[in-house]
Residue, then its C-alpha position, 0 to 999 in steps of 0.5 A: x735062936x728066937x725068931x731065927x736071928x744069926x748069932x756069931x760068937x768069936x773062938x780065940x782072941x784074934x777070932x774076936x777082933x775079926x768079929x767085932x771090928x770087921x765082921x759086926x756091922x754098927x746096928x749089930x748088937x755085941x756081947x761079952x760076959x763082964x769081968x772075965x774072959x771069954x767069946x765075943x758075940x754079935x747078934x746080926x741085925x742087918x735088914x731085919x729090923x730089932x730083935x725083940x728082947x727074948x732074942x737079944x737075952x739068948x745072945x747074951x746067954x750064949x756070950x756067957x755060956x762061952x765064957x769062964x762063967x758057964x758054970x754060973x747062975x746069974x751072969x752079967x753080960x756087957x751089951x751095946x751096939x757093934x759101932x761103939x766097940x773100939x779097940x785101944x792102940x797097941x792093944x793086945x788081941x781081943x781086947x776092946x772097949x765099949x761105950x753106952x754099956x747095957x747089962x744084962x743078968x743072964x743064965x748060960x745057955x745056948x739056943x733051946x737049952x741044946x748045951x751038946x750043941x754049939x753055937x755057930x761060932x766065928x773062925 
């Protein structure tokens, strides 16, 4: 990941509840591919200040590369801070809302095009 940021991407729809409501801190950025299923993804930011703009695109690269979508070009990728991630009452597993959306259009890929290798994933 560039500048050796930590990113964490959910396996199952319970696995992305665990990650974006308990494990994501409010300054942490979370992903998700727009439209689709697929992993939630937090780019960890605690005491490390920003991550710079190639960083935060690799995150939304991989929420894409673990999504339906991984075989597409151009991807949109949903983006916003962890604190603006809420999961609706009576909700099923992994479904969430999000407010002050970025979008970013991005290839699926993992860290230094490495796809044989998976990101560390949340479980």
């Amino acid at each position: 990941m560039p500048g050796g940021w930590k990113v964490l991407a959910g396996r199952s729809s319970r696995d992305n509840d665990e990650l974006s409501l308990r494990v994501a801190r409010a300054n942490d950025w979370w992903f998700h591919v727009r439209g689709m299923p697929g992993s939630h993804v937090v780019l960890q930011c605690t005491g490390r200040g920003e991550p710079g703009k190639e960083a935060v695109e690799m995150a939304a690269a991989i929420a894409a590369y673990h999504s339906r979508a991984r075989q597409g070009g151009q991807v949109a990728v949903s983006a916003t801070r962890a604190r603006y991630v809420t999961k609706p009452r009576g909700a099923e597993p992994g479904t969430v809302t999000i407010r002050k959306e970025k979008v970013f259009k991005v290839r699926p890929a993992l860290p230094g095009g490495q796809e044989q290798e998976e990101a560390e994933r949340w479980s």
